[in-house]
C-alpha positions in Angstrom: 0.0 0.0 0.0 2.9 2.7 0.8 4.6 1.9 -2.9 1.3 2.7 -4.0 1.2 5.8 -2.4 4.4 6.6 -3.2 3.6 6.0 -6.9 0.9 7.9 -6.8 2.7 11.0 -5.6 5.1 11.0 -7.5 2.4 11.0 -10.4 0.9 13.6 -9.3 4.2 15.5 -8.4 5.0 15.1 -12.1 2.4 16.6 -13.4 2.2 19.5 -11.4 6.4 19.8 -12.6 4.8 19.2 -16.0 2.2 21.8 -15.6 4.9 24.7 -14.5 7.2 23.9 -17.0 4.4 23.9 -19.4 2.9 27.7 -17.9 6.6 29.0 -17.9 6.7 28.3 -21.5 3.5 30.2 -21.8 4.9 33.3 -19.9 8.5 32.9 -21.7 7.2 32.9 -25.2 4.2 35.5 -24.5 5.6 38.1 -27.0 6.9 35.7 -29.9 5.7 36.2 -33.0 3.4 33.1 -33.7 3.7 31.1 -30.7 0.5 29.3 -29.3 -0.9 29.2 -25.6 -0.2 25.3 -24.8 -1.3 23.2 -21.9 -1.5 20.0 -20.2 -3.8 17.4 -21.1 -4.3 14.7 -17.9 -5.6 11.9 -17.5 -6.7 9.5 -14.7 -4.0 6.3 -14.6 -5.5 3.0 -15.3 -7.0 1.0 -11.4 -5.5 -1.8 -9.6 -8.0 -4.4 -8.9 -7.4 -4.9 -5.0 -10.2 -7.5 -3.7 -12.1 -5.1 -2.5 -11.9 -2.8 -5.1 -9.9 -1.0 -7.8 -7.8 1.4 -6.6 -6.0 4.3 -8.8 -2.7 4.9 -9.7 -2.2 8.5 -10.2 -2.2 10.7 -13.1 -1.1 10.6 -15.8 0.1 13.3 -19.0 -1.5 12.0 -22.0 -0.1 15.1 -24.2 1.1 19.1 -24.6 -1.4 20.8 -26.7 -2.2 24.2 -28.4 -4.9 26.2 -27.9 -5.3 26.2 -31.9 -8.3 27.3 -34.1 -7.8 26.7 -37.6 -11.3 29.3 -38.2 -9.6 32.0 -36.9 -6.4 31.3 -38.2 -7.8 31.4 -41.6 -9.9 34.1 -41.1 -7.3 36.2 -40.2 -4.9 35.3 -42.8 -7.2 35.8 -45.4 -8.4 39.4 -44.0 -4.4 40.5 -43.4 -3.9 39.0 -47.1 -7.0 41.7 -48.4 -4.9 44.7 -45.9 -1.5 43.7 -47.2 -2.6 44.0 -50.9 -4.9 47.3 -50.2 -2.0 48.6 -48.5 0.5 48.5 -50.9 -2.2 49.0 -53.7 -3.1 52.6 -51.8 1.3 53.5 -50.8 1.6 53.3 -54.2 -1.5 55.3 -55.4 -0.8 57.9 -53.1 3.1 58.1 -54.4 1.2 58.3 -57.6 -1.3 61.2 -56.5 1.5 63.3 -55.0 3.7 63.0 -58.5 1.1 64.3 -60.7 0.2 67.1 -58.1 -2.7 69.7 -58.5 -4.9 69.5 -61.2 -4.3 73.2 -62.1 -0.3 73.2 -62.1 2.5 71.7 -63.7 0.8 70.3 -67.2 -2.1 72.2 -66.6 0.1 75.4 -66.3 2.0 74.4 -69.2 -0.9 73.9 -71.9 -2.8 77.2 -70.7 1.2 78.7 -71.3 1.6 77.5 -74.3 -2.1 78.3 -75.6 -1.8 82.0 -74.4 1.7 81.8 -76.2 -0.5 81.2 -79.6 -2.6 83.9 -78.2 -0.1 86.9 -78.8 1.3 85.2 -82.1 -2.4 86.1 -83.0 -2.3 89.6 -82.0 1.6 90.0 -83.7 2.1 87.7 -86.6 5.0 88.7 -87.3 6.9 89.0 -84.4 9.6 87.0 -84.2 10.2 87.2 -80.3 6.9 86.4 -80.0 6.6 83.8 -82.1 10.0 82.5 -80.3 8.4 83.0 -76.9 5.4 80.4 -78.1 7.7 77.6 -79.2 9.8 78.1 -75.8 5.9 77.7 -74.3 5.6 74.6 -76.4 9.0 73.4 -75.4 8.2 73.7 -71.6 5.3 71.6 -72.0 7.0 68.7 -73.8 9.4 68.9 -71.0 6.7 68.5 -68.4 5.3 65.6 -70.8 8.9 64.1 -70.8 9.4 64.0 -67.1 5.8 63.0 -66.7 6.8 60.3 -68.3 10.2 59.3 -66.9 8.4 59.2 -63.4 6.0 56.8 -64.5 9.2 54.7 -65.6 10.4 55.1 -62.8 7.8 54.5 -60.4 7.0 51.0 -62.7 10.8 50.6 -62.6 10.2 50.8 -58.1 7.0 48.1 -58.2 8.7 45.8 -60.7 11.5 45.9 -58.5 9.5 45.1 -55.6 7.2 42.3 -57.4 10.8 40.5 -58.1 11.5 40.6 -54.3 8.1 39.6 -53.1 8.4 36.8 -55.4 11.7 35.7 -53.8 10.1 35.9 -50.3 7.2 33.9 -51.4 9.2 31.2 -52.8 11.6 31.1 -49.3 8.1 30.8 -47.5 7.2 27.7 -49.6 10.4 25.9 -49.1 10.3 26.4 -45.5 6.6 25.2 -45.3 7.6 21.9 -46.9 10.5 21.4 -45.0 8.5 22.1 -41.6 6.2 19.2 -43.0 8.6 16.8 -43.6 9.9 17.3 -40.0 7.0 17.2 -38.5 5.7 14.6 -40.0 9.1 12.5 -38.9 8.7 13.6 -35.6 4.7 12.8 -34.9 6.2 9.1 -35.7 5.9 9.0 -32.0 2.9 9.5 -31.2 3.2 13.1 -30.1 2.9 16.3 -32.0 5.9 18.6 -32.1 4.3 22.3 -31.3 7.0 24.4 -32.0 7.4 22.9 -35.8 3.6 23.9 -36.1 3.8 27.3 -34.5 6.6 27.7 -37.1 5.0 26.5 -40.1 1.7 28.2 -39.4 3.8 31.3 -38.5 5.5 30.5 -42.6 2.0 30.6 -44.0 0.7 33.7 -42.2 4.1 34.9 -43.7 3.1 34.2 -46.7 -0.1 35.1 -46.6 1.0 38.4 -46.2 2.8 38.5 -49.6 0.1 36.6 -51.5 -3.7 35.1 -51.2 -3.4 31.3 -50.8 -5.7 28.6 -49.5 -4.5 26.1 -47.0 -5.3 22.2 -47.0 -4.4 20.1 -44.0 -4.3 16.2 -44.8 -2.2 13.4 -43.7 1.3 14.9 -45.5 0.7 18.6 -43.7 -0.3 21.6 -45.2 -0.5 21.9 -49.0 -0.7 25.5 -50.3 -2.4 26.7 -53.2 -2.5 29.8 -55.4 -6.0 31.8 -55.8 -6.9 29.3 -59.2 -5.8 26.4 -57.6 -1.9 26.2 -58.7 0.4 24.8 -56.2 2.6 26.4 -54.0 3.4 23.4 -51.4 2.0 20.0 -51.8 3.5 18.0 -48.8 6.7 18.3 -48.4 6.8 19.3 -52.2 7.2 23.0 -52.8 6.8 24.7 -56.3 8.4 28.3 -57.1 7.2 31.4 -59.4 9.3 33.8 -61.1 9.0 37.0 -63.2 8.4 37.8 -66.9 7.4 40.5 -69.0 3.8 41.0 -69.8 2.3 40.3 -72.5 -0.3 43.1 -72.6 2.4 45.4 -71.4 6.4 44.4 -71.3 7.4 47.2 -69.7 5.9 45.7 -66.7 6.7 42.1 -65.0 4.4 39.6 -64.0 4.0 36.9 -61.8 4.6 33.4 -63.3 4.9 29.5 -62.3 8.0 27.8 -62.7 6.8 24.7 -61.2 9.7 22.6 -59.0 12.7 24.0 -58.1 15.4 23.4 -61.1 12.6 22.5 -63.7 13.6 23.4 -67.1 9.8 23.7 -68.7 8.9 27.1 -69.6 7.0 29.0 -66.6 3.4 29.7 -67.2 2.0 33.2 -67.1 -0.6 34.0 -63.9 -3.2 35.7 -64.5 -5.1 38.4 -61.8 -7.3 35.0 -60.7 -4.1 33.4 -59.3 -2.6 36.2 -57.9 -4.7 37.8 -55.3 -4.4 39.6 -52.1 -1.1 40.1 -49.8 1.7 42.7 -51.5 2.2 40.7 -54.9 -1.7 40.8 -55.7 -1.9 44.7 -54.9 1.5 45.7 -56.8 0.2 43.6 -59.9 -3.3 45.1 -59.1 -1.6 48.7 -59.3 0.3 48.1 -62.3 -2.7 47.1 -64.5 -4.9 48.8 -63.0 -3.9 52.3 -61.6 -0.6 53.0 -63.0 -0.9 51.6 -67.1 -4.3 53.3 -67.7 -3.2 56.4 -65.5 0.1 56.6 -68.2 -2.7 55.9 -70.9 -4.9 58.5 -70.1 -2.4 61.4 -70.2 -0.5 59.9 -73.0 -3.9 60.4 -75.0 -4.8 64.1 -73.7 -1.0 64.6 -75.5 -1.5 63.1 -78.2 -4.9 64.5 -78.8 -3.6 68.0 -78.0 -0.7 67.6 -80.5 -3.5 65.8 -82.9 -5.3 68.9 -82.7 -2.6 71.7 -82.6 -1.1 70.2 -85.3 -4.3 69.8 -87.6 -5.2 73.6 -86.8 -1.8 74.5 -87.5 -2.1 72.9 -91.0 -5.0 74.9 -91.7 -3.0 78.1 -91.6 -0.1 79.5 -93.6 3.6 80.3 -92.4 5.5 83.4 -92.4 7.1 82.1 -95.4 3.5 82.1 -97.1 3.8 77.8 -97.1 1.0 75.6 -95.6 1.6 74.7 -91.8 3.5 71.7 -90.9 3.3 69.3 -87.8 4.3 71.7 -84.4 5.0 68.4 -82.0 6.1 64.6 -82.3 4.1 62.0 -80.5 5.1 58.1 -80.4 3.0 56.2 -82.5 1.1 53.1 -80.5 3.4 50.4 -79.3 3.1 47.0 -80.6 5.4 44.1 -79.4 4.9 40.5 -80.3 3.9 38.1 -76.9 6.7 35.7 -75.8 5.7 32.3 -77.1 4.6 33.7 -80.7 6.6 31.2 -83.7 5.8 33.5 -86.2 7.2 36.5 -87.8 4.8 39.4 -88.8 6.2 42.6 -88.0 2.9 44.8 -87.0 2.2 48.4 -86.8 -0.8 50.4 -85.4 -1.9 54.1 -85.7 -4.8 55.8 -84.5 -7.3 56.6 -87.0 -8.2 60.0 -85.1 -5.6 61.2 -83.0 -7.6 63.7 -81.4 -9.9 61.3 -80.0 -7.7 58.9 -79.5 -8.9 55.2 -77.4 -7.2 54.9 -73.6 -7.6 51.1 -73.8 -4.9 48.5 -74.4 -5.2 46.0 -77.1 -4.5 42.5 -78.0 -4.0 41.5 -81.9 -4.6 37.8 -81.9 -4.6 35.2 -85.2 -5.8 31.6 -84.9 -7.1 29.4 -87.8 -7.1 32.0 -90.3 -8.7 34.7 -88.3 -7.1 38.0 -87.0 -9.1 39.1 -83.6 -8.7 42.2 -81.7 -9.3 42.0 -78.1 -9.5 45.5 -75.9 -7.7 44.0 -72.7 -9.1 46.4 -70.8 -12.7 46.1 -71.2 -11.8 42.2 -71.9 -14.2 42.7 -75.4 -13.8 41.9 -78.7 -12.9 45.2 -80.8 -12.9 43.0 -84.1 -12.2 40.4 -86.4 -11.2 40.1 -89.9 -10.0 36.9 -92.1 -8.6 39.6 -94.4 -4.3 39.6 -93.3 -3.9 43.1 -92.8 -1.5 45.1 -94.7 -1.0 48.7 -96.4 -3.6 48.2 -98.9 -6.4 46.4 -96.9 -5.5 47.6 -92.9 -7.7 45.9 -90.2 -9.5 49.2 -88.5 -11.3 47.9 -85.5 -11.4 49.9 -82.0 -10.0 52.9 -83.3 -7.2 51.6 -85.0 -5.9 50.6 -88.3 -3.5 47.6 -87.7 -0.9 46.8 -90.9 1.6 43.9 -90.9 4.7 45.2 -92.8 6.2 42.1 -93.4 6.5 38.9 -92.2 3.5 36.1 -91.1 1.8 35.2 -88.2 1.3 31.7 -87.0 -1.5 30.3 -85.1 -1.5 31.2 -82.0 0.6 34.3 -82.4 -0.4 36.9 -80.4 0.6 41.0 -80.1 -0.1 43.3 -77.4 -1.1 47.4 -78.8 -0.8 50.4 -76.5 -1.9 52.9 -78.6 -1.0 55.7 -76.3 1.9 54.4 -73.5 4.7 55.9 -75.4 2.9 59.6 -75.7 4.5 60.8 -73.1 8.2 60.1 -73.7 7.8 60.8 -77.2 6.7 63.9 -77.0 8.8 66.4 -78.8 8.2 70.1 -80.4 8.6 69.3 -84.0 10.5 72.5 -85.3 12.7 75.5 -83.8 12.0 77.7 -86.4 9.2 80.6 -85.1 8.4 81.2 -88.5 6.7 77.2 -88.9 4.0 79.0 -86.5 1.1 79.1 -89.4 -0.7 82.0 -87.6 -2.4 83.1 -90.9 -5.4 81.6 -92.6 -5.0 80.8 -96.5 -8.9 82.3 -97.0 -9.4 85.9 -97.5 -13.2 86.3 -98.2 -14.0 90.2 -97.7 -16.9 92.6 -99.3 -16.6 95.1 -102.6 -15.6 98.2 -101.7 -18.5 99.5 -104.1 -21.2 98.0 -102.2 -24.1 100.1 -101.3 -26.1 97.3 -98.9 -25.3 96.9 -95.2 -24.2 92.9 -96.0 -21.1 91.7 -94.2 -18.5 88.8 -93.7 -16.4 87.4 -92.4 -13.0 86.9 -93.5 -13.5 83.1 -94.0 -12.2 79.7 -92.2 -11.0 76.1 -94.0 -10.8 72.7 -92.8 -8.8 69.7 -93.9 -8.6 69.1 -97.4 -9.2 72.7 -98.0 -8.4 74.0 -101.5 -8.4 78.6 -102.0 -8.5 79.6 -105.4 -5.1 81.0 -106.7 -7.7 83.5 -108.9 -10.3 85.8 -106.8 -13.5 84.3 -106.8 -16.1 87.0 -107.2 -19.7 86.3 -105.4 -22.9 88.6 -106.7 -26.0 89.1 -104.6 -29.4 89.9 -106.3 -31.8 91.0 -103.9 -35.4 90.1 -104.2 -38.3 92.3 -105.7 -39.6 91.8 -102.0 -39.1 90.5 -98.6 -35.6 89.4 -97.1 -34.6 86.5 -99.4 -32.3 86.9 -102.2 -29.3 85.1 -103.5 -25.9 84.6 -104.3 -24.6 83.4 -107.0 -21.2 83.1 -108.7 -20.2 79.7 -107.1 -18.1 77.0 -109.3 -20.5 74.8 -111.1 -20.1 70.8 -109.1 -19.5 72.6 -105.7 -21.9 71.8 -103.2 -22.8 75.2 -101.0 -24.7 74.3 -97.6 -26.2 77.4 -95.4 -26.6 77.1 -92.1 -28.8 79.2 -90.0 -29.1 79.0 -85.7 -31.9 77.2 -85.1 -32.7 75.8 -88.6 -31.6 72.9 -90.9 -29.1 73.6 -92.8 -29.5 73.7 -96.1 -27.5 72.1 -99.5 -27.0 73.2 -103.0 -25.2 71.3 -105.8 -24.1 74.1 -108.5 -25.3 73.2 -112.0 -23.9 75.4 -115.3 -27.2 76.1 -115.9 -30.6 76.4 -114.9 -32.3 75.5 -112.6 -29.8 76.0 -109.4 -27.2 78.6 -110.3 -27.5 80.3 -107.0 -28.1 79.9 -103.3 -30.8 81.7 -101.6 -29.9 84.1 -98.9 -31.9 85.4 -95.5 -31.0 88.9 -94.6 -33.6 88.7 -91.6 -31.4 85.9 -90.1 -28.0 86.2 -92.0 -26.2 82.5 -91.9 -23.0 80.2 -92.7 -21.8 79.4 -96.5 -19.7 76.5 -96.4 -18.4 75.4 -99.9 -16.9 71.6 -100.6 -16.3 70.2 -103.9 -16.9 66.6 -104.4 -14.9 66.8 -107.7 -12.0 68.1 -106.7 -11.5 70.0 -109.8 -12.8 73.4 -109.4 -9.8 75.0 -107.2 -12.4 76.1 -104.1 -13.3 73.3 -101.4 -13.9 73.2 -98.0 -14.0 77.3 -97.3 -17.0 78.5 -95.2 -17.6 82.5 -94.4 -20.3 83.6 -92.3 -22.4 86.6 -94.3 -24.9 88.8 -92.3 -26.8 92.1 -92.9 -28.9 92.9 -96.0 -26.6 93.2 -99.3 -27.9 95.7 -102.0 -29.0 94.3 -105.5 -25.4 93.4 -107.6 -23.4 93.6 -104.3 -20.0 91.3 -104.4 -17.9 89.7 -102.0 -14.8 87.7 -103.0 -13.1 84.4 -101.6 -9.5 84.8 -102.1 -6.1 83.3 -101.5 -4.3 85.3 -98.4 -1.8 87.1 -99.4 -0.6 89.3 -96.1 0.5 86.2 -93.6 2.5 88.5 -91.6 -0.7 91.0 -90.7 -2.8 88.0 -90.1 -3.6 85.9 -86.8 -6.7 84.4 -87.4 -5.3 80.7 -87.5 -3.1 81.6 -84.2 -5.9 82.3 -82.7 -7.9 79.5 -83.8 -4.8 77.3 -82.6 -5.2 79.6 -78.7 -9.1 78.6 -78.9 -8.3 75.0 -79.1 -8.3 75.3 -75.3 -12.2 75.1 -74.9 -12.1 72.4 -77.1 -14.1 69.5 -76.6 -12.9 67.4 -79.5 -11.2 65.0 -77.2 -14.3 63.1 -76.0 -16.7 65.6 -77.6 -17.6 66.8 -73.9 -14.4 67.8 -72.4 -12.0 70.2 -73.1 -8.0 69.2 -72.8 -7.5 71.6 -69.8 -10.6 69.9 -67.7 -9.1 66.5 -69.2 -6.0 67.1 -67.6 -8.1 68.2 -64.5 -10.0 64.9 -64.6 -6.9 62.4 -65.0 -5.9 64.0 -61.5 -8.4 64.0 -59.7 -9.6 60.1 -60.7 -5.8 59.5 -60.0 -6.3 61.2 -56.1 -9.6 60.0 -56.0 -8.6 56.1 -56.5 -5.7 56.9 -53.7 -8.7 58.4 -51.1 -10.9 55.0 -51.9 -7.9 53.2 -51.6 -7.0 54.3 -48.3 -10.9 53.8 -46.9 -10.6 50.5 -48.2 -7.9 49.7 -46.2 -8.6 51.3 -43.0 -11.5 49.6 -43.0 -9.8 46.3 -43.9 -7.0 47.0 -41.1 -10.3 47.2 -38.5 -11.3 43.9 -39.7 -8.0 42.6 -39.1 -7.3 43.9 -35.8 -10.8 42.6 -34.4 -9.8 38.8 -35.7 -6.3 39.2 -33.9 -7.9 40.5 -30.9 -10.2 36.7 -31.8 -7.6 34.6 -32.4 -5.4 36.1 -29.0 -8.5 35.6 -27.0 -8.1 31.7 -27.8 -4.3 31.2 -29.2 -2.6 33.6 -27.2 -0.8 33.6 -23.9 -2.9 35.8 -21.0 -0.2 36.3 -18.0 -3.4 36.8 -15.4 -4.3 33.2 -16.1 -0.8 31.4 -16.4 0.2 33.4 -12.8 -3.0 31.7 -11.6 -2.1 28.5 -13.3 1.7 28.9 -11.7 0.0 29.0 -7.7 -2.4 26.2 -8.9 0.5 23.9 -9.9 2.6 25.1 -6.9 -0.4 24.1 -4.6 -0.9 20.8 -6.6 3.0 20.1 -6.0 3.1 20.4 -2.5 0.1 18.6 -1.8 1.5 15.7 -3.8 5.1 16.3 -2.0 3.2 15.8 1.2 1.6 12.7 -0.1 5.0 11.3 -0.9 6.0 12.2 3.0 3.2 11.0 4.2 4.2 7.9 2.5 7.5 7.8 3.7 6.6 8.4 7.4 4.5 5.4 7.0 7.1 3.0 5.4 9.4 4.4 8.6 6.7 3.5 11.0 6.3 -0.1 9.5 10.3 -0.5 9.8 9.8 0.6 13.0 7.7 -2.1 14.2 9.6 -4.8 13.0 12.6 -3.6 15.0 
């Protein structure tokens, strides 16, 4: 009876040793990262059968445990995976916010310079300092264009760099998880589970969770990790690595790709958004395609639509040297680069087919059994599709573009990415130094006899493209009408078409015959009107000149369109150049100014969403951490309480053990 005494003590004096050891473990590790509260788990020792009874033999320790909850574990990795992407997603947008600056300096500053530039050209044509002060206007602005774009380079230059690191950490995370399962799955061959192996390991994934969103399997071989669409990071004690790659839609930035096993020689497979989600990699790859490219985009295309327009107003005009005007600035054409795996070898070009509206979208230029297909990337719709192999004489136009291959073939499967607009900015270049290449004079000179006795006027006449001014005066006669306001005008070149316009009416067209019945248009005086003249024909030296006439001509007054001859007293196109500035050519509701304003303020307001987004996100995740503590973590309060619990528990069972031995004395005792 006193060995069983004894034994039972000294069971009970281990498990309260046990129980300290296991409580100033608890208190020891309370502040490392990962660790997980453990405790005891006891257990009543198995009864002696004594005659009258079975009789215990102690305690016993069946195991250490953790107070684990793989809910909240997961929970909480998947919410700090959502922060750590929204953070880096909204650091980045706000580095971007800052560079462009306020909507109403920098660029801004620089088109309403250079547009006020053109401004006194109009009011001096022909001075030269002026003139020289506009293209210094014009240069400052392709400077700010230039370093617009450099930043953007830059700050690309900064995430790629990043994306490439993240990817490193991601694959040290993996290793390590595989490794932690192959030791701990040697060392539960015993029966026991080794806790700190799985603090580490789950301490790896949160790790990694951070950098990436992954999903977590537990089986018999450990944990297997898996990417967002189901690719494999760590399967067992298998791990898998990515790497980097230029994109396909755009290779100036990298992208995440699978190289499968470590030292695996296949070619790594591109990821698209679905597999890489959440943590830092998903938000740097989420800022890249979706803030920074269409942010570079957008401003590439308010230059190239301002230099679109400036340079097709500045065409319309004459130079100082009495010539037509030539281009002003040098934007990029679209960039086109083949994908990675294409076999064939078509060299492709795209232009814009109208640079002043030009698309903000990135494009994809696809051929597969025969047929060419071009995918907006952006929207993720088809544009068009053509079984027609595009060249100079039969282009595929399709999403505002007119796609050639200049040589070359494509092969199935083949595949080319288009951004019209991405190289705008670091193209961007004033096309002349000369201040006489300003065209500030317009070739049409449409004016009123001197002779005339009515009160008639014009004005001195406007052209668009494809204009053509007669190199002899054409001589216009009106013949009023026996009564009431409408007359007409006649003298027009027989095949031209003549359309009047009047506010608030339909306008009206006239094909000149050489005979009766239409020689003539019919003229209001009561509402006066436009006269726009366009010949289909191209052959009688007069198309595409309008003049607005107002008043009431006597009968047998003229008016004359001519060719301008006085460039150098002449504005009228420099100032038509200036007004471009309450345009709204560029999306036919917004001028290039407010454009400009816009692209900031979307860029600032993405940054102020971004940063709701993840305050809100960072509550979520400190609520779950304040979860997962309440059960996982170490609380001192309790393990001090534990600590005087086991202290009582091992001096009651250090009594038990003298009581014992006083016992075994007093039996010695009697037998001496």
């Amino acid at each position: 009876m006193t060995t069983n005494i004894f034994s039972i003590g000294l069971s009970g004096l281990q498990a309260a040793n046990l129980g300290i050891a296991t409580s100033s473990e608890n208190i020891s590790n309370s502040t490392t990262a990962g660790y997980t509260v453990e405790s005891p788990v006891y257990a009543e020792a198995n009864g002696q059968n004594m005659g009258s009874g079975y009789l215990g033999n102690g305690v016993s320790t069946t195991t250490i445990q953790r107070a684990y909850s793989q809910y909240l574990t997961t929970q909480l990795n998947n919410a700090t995976s959502t922060n750590s992407s929204l953070t880096a997603s909204q650091t980045l947008a706000q580095q971007l916010a800052n560079l462009v600056g306020s909507p109403t300096s920098g660029i801004a500053t620089s088109i309403s310079g250079f547009f006020s530039g053109l401004q006194n050209v109009a009011n001096a044509p022909a001075d030269t300092a002026v003139r020289q002060t506009a293209l210094s206007d014009a240069q400052t602005l392709a400077d700010q264009l230039n370093s617009a774009g450099q930043q953007y380079d830059a700050m690309r230059t900064s995430v790629n760099t990043q994306i490439t690191e993240a990817v490193t950490q991601v694959n040290t995370y993996s290793k390590q998880i595989a490794q932690l399962n192959a030791q701990i799955t040697a060392a539960s061959s015993s029966g026991q589970q080794p806790l700190q192996l799985e603090d580490q390991r789950d301490q790896a994934v949160a790790n990694l969770a951070q950098l990436v969103g992954v999903q977590v399997v537990q089986n018999s071989g450990g944990y297997s990790v898996f990417l967002g669409n189901g690719q494999p990071l760590v399967v067992s004690t298998q791990n898998y690595n990515l790497t980097t790659g230029p994109s396909n839609t755009n290779p100036a930035d990298l992208q995440v790709e699978w190289a499968g096993q470590p030292g695996s020689t296949a070619a790594p497979q591109q990821l698209g958004s679905a597999a890489i989600q959440g943590g830092t990699l998903g938000g740097l790859t989420s800022f890249l395609t979706q803030t920074l490219d269409p942010a570079e985009a957008q401003l590439g295309a308010i230059a190239t639509s301002f230099a679109a327009q400036v340079n097709g107003q500045n065409a319309l005009g004459i130079n100082l040297a009495g010539a037509s005007g030539t281009a002003l600035f040098n934007v990029n054409s679209a960039l086109v680069s083949g994908y990675a795996n294409n076999t064939g070898n078509a060299v492709v070009t795209a232009t814009l087919t109208n640079p002043t509206t030009p698309t903000t979208d990135n494009y994809s230029l696809s051929y597969n059994a025969g047929t060419y297909t071009l995918t907006d990337v952006t929207t993720n719709t088809v544009a068009g599709t053509t079984t027609t192999a595009p060249s100079a004489a039969t282009p595929f136009v399709a999403g505002g573009l007119s796609i050639t291959t200049t040589s070359g073939t494509m092969n199935n499967g083949d595949a080319y990415s288009i951004e019209p607009t991405m190289g705008a900015l670091n193209g961007f270049s004033v096309a002349t130094t000369n201040p006489a290449d300003i065209a500030a004079a317009s070739p049409v000179l449409v004016s009123a006899g001197t002779a005339n006795a009515g009160t008639g006027t014009v004005t001195q006449g406007t052209v668009t493209a494809g204009y053509a001014v007669p190199t002899t005066p054409l001589k216009l006669t009106y013949t009023a009408p026996a009564a009431g306001t409408i007359g007409t005008l006649s003298g027009f070149p027989v095949g031209t078409v003549v359309t009047v316009t009047v506010p608030g009416q339909p306008a009206t067209s006239t094909t000149i015959a050489a005979g009766p019945p239409v020689t003539s248009v019919n003229y209001d005086s009561s509402t006066g009107g436009t006269i726009s003249i366009a010949d289909p024909t191209g052959t009688t030296g007069l198309n595409n000149v309008s003049f607005t006439m107002s008043g009431a001509p006597a009968n047998n007054d003229t008016f004359t369109i001519a060719a301008n001859t006085s460039g150098t007293q002449d504005g009228r196109n420099a100032l038509a150049i200036s007004n471009l500035t309450s345009s709204t050519v560029l999306n036919g509701t917004t001028t290039l100014t407010n454009a400009y304003a816009n692209y900031v303020n979307s860029i600032g307001n993405t940054a102020t969403l971004l940063q709701a987004s993840s305050t809100s996100q960072q509550s979520l995740v400190t609520q779950l951490t304040s979860q997962q503590q309440s059960v996982q973590g170490v609380n001192l309060d309790e393990e001090a309480a534990k600590l005087m619990q086991y202290q009582q528990l091992y001096q009651a069972n250090s009594k038990v053990i003298q009581t014992a031995a006083s016992l075994f004395q007093t039996l010695i005792g009697i037998f001496q």
